[in-house]
C-alpha positions as CSV (number, residue, x, y, z in Angstrom):
1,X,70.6,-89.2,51.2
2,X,68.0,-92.0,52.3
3,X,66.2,-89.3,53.5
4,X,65.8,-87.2,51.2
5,X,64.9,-90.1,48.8
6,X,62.7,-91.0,51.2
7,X,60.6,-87.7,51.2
8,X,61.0,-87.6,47.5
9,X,58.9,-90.8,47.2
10,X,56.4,-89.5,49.7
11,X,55.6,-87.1,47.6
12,X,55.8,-88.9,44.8
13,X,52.8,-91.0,46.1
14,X,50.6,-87.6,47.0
15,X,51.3,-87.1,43.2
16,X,49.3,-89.7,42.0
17,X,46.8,-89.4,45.2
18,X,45.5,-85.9,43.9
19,X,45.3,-87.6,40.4
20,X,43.8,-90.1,41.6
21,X,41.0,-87.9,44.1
22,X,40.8,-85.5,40.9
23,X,39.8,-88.1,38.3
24,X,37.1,-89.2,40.7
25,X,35.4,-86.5,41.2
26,X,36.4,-84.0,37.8
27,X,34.4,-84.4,34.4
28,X,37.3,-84.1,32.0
29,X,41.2,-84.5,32.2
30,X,43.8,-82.3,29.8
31,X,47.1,-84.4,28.4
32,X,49.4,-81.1,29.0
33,X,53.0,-81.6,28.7
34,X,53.5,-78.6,30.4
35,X,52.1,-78.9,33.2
36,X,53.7,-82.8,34.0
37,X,56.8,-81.2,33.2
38,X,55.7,-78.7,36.3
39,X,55.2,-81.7,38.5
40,X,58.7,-83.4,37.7
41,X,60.2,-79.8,38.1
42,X,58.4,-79.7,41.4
43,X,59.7,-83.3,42.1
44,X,63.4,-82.9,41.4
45,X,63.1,-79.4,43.5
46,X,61.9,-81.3,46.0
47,X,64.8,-83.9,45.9
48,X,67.4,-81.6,45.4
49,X,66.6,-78.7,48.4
50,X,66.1,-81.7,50.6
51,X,69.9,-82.8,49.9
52,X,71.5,-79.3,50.2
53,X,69.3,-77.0,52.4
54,X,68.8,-77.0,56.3
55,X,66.4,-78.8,57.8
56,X,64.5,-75.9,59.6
57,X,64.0,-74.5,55.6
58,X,62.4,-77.9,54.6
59,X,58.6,-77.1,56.2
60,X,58.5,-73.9,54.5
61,X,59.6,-75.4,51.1
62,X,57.2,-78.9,51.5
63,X,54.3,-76.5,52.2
64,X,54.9,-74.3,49.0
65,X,55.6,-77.5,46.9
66,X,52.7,-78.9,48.3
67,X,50.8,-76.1,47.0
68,X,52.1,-75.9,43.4
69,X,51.5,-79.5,43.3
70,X,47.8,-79.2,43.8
71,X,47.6,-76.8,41.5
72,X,49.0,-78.1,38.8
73,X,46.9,-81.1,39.0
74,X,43.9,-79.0,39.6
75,X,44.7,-77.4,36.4
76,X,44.5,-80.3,34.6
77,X,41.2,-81.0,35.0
78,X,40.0,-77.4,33.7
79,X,39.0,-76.5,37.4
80,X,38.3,-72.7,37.7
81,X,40.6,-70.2,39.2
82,X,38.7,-69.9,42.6
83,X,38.1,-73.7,42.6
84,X,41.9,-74.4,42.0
85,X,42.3,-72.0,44.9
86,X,40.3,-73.1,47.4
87,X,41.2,-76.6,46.4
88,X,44.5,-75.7,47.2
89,X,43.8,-74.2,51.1
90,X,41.9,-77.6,52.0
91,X,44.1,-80.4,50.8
92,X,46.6,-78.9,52.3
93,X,44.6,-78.7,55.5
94,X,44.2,-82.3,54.5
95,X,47.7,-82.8,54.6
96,X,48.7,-81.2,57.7
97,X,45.4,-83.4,59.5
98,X,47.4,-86.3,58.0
99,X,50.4,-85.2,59.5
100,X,49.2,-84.6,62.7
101,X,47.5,-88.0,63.1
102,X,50.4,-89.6,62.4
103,X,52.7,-87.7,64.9
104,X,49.6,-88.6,67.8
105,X,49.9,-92.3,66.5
106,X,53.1,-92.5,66.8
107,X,53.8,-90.9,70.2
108,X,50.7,-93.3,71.5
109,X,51.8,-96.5,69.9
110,X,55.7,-96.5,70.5
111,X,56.3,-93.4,73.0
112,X,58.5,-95.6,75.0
113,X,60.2,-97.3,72.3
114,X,61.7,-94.5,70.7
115,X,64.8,-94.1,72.4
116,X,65.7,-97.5,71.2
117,X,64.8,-96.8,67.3
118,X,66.7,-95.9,64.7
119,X,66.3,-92.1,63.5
120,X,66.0,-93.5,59.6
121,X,64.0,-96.2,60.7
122,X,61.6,-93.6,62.6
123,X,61.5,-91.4,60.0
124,X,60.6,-94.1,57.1
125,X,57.8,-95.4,59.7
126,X,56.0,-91.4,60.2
127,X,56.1,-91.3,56.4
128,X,54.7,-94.6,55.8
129,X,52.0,-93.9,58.7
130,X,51.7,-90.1,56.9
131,X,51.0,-92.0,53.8
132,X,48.6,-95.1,54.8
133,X,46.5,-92.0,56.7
134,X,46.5,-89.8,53.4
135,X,45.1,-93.1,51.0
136,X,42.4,-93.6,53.7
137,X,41.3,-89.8,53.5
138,X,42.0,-89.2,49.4
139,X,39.4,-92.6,49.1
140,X,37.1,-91.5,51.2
141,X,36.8,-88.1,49.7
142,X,37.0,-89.4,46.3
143,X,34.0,-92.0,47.8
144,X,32.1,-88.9,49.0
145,X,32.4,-86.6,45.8
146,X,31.9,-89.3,43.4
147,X,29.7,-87.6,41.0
148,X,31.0,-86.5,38.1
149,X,29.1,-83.1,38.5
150,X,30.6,-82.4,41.7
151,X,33.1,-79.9,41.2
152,X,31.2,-78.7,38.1
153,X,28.7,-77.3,39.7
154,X,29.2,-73.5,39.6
155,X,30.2,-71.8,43.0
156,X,30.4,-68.2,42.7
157,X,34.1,-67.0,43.7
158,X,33.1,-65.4,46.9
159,X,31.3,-68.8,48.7
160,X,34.6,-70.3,47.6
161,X,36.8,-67.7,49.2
162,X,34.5,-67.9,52.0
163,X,35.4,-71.4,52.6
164,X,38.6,-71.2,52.1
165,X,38.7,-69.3,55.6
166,X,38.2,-72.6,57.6
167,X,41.1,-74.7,56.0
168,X,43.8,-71.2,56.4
169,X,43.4,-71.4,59.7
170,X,43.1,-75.2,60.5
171,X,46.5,-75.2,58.7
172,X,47.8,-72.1,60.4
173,X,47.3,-74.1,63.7
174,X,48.3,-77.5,62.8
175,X,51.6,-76.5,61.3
176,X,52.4,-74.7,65.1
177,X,51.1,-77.8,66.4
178,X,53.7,-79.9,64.1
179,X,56.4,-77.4,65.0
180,X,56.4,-77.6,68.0
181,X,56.1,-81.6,68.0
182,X,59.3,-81.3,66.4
183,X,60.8,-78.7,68.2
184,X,61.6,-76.3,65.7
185,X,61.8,-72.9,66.7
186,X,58.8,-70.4,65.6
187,X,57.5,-67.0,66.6
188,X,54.9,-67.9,68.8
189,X,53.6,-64.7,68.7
190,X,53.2,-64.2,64.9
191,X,51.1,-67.3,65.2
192,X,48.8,-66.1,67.4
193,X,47.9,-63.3,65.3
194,X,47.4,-65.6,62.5
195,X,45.3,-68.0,64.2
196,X,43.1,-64.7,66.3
197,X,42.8,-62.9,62.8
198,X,41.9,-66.4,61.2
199,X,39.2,-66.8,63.9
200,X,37.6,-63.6,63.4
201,X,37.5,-64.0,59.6
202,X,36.2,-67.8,59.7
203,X,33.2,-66.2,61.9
204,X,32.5,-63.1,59.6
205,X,32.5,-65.9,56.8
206,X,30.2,-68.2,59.1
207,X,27.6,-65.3,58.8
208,X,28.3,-64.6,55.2
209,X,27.6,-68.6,54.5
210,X,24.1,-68.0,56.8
211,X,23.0,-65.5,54.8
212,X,23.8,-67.2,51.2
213,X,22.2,-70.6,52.9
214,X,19.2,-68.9,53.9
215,X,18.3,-67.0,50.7
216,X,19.2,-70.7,48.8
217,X,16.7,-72.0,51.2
218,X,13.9,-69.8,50.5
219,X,14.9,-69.6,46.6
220,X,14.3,-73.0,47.0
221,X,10.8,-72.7,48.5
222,X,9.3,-70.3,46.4
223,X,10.5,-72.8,43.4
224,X,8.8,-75.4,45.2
225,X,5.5,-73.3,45.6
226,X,6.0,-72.0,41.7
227,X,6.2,-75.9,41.0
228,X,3.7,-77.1,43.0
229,X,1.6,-74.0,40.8
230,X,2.4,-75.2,38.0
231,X,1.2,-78.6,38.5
232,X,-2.0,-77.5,39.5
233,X,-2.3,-75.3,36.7
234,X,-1.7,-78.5,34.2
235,X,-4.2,-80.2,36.4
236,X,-6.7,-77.8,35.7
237,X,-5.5,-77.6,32.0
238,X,-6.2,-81.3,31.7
239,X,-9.3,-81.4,33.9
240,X,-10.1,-78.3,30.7
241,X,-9.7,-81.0,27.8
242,X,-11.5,-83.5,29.2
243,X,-14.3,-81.1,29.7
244,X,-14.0,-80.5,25.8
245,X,-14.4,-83.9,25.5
246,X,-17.2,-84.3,27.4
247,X,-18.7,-81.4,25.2
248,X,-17.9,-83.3,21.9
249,X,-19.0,-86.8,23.4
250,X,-22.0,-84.6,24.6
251,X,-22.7,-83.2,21.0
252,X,-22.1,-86.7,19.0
253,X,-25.1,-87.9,21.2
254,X,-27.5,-85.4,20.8
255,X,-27.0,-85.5,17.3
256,X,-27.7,-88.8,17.4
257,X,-30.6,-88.4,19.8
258,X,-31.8,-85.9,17.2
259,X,-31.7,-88.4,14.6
260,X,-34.0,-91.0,16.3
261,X,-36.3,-87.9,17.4
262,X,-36.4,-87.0,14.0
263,X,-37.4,-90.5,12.9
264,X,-39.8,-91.1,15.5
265,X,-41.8,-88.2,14.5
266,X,-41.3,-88.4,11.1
267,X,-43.3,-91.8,11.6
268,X,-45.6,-89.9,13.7
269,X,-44.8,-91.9,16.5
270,X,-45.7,-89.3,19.4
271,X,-46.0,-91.5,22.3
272,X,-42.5,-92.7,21.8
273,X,-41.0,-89.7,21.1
274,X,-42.1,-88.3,24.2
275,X,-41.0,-91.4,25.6
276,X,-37.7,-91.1,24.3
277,X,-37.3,-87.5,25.1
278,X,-38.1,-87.9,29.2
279,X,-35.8,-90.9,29.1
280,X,-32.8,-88.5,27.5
281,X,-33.4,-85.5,29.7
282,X,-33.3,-87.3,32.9
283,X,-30.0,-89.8,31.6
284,X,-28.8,-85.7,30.9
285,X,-29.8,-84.8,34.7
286,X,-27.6,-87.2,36.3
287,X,-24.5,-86.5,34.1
288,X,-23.7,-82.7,35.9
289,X,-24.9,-80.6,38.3
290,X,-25.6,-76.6,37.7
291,X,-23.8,-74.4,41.0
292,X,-22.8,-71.5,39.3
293,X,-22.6,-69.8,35.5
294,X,-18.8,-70.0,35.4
295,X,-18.5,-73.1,33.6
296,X,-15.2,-73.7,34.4
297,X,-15.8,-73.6,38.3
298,X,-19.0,-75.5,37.9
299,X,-16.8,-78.4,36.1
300,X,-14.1,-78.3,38.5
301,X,-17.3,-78.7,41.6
302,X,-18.7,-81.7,39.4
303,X,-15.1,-83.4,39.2
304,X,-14.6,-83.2,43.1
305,X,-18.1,-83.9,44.2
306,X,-17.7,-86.9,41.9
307,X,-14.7,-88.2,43.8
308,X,-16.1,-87.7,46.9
309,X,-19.2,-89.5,46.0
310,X,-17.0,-92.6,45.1
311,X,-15.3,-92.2,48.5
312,X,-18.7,-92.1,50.2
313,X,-17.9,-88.1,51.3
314,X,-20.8,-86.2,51.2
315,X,-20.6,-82.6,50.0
316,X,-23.4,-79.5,51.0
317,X,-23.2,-77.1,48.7
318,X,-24.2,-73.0,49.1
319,X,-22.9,-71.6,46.0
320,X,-23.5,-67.9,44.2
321,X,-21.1,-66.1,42.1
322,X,-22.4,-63.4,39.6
323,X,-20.9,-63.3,36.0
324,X,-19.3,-60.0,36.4
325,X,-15.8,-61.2,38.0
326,X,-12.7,-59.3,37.7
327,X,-10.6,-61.9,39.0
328,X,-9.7,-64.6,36.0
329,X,-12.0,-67.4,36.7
330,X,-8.7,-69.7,36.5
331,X,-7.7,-68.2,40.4
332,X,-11.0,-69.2,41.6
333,X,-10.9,-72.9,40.0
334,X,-7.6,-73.6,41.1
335,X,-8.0,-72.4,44.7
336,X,-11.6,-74.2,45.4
337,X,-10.4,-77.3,43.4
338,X,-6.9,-77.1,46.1
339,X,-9.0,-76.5,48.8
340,X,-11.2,-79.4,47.5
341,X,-8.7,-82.1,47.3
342,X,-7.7,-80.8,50.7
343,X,-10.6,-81.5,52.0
344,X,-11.5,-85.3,50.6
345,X,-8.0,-86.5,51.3
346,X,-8.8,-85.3,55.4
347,X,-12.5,-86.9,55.0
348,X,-11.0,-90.0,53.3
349,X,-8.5,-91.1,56.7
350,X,-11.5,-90.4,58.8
351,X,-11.7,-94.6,58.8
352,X,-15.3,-94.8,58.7
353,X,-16.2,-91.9,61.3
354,X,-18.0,-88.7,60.1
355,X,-17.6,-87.9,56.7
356,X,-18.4,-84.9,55.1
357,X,-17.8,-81.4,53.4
358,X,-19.6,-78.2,53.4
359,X,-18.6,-75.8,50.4
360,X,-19.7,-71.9,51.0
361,X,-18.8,-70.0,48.0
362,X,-20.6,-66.2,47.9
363,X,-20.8,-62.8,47.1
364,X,-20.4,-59.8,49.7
365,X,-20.9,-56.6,47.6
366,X,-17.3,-56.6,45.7
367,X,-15.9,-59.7,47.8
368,X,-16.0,-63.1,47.5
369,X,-15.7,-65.5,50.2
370,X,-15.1,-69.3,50.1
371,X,-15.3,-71.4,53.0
372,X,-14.6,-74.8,53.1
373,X,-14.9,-76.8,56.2
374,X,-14.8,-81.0,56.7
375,X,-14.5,-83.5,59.3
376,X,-10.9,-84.5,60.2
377,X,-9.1,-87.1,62.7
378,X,-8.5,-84.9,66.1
379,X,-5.3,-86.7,66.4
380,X,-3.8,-85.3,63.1
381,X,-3.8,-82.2,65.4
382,X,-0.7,-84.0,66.4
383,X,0.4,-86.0,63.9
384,X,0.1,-84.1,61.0
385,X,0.3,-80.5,62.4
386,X,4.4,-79.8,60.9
387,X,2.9,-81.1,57.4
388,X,-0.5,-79.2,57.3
389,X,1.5,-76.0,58.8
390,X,4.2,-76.5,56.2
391,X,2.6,-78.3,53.1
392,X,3.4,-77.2,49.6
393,X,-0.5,-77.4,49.1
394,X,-1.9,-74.6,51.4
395,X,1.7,-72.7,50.9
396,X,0.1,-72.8,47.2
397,X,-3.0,-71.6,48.2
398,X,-1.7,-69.0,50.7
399,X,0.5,-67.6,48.0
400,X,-1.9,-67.3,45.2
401,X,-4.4,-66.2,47.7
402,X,-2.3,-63.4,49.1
403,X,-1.1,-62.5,45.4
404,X,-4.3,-61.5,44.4
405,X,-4.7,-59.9,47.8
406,X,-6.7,-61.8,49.9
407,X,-6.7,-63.1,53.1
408,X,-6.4,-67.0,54.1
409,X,-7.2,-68.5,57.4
410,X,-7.6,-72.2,58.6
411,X,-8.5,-73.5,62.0
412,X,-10.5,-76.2,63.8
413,X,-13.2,-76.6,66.0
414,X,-13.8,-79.9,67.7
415,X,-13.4,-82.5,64.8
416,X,-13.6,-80.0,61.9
417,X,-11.0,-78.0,60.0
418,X,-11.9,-74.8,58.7
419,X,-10.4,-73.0,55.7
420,X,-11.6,-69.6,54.8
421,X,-10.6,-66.9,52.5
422,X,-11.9,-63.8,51.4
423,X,-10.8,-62.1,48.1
424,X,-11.5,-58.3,48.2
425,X,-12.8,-56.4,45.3
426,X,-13.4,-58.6,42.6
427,X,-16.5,-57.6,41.2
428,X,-17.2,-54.3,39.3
């Protein structure tokens, strides 16, 4: 009778430690009567088949209990069907790991005292060290999976089912184990077959789970390149408005330049129109350089030279591109303006040393080839080489290069990197 109470309360307590695990980690909880009326079902079951059935039955009952149990709390926190199941193959795991630490802690602790200690009392101590061992592992799971999102985040059924291979047979071998620790007879052999079959199956899911993680992985990548993209292409955008600003501002003061032209000469006031006039063109020479008749290139050359200017970079320039592109002048801003920033960022931690950036932009019959080479630090051969071979930048470059199907190549000789591509057939 004390036992059976005993091992009611026990599970009792894992009751309220899958509410409590649930609740930590699930978004939303249903009030169902029907379901707590499950669980006390379960409970009184669980009372009742330990007071009237054989002891060697008991395993086999706690572990389908165990099971309902889990699911019935599952369900209350609108978990799907897969979750629910795999759910139910790892906390059972769980349990049995439990189990098992307590049997080792137990034969460690007091192997020598246990001749000499009552069977109730030996029996309420394994269930109270079962228990103690479950709180520690339900809080730190709860600790682990404490966002709310968690288990919301949608697994597709089969990942789920291919997890579920590693806690079936973890729990096919720890319930042998716990067996045999309390030497209750099994068919050894039906127990290897689970476990070998289990084995095979947990390594066909192993190479299931590589395959999903390394198309996730490069999913991932190519929405990092898309991103990075993107970001240049609202760069560019904005580098665009304030080029229409500059127009405007441009406009407002020739119309205003105008106006005192107009006055001057209205007055007949030759000498200092002419005055005036040199004065305004050569304010209007330093504002931009001319490279090339694509204006949005030849903005995006004015903006980078500018910055390199400030950094005290200087830039040669050997630029010629015809009109007639069939490329969209956009790819050729973005990639020069990447290749750019590239560049002054290398120049920029030279600390003082060479510092300087040749830009080779021309046309080879129906190519076009950019080359853009700069001084560097020799020793970011080294430190630098995983980023520069792995950077979101060139894989950017490299991508919308090869899209448009070109070819990209960087190297370096002595202290200079070279970048070079060549984009075939873009001019009629």
């Amino acid at each position: 009778m004390e036992d059976a109470l005993l091992r009611n309360i026990s599970l009792i307590m894992y009751v309220f430690l899958l509410d409590y695990f649930f609740s930590g980690v699930a978004v939303k909880k249903s009030k169902t009567f029907l379901i707590n009326l499950i669980i006390c079902t379960i409970i009184l079951f669980n009372f009742l088949s330990n007071l009237f059935l054989q002891f060697e039955y008991l395993p086999y009952i706690n572990i389908f209990l165990s099971l309902f149990v889990i699911a019935s709390i599952a369900k209350k926190y609108f978990l799907s069907d897969s979750e629910i199941f795999f759910w139910m193959l790892f906390l059972l795991a769980v349990n049995f790991i439990c189990e098992s630490v307590s049997v080792k802690l137990i034969q460690l602790v007091i192997l020598n005292q246990l001749e000499n200690i009552n069977t109730h009392y030996s029996i309420l101590f394994s269930t109270s060290l079962t228990l103690l061992i479950e709180i520690l592992f339900f809080f730190g799971m709860r600790l682990f999976l404490s966002r709310k999102e968690t288990l919301h985040n949608q697994i597709n059924t089969i990942s789920l089912l291919t997890m579920s291979s590693i806690p079936i047979i973890s729990s096919i071998i720890l319930f042998g184990f716990l067996m045999s620790e309390v030497n209750m007879a099994i068919n050894r052999r039906i127990i290897d077959v689970f476990i070998t079959m289990g084995i095979v199956i947990m390594n066909i899911c192993v190479l299931y789970l590589y395959h999903s993680i390394s198309f996730h992985q490069a999913y991932i990548n190519r929405i990092s390149l898309e991103k990075k993209a993107l970001e240049s292409e609202i760069k560019y955008v904005e580098e665009i408005k304030k080029s229409q600003e500059n127009l405007k501002q441009i406009r407002h003061d020739l119309r205003n330049h105008f106006l005192v032209l107009s006055g001057l000469l209205e007055n007949e006031d030759i000498s200092s129109a002419k005055k005036y006039l040199r004065k305004t063109m050569k304010q209007q020479e330093t504002i931009t350089d001319f490279y090339t008749s694509d204006p949005i290139l030849n903005y995006i050359l004015n903006e980078k030279l500018t910055i390199a200017e400030q950094s005290e970079i200087q830039v040669n320039t050997s630029i010629f591109i015809s009109e007639n592109v069939k490329i969209d002048h956009d790819i050729i801003a973005i990639i020069v303006g990447n290749l750019m920033d590239n560049a002054i960022e290398a120049c920029t931690r030279n600390n003082g040393k060479g510092k300087d950036i040749t830009v080779i932009i021309k046309q080879f019959k129906s190519d076009l080839f950019i080359e853009i080479n700069n001084a560097y630090l020799v020793n970011e051969r080294y430190t630098r080489k995983e980023r520069q071979s792995a950077g979101i930048g060139i894989k950017s470059i490299r991508s919308l290069v090869e899209k448009n199907g070109g070819i990209y190549h960087s190297w370096t000789e002595a202290d200079r990197y070279f970048a070079s591509i060549v984009l075939f057939d873009v001019y009629e």
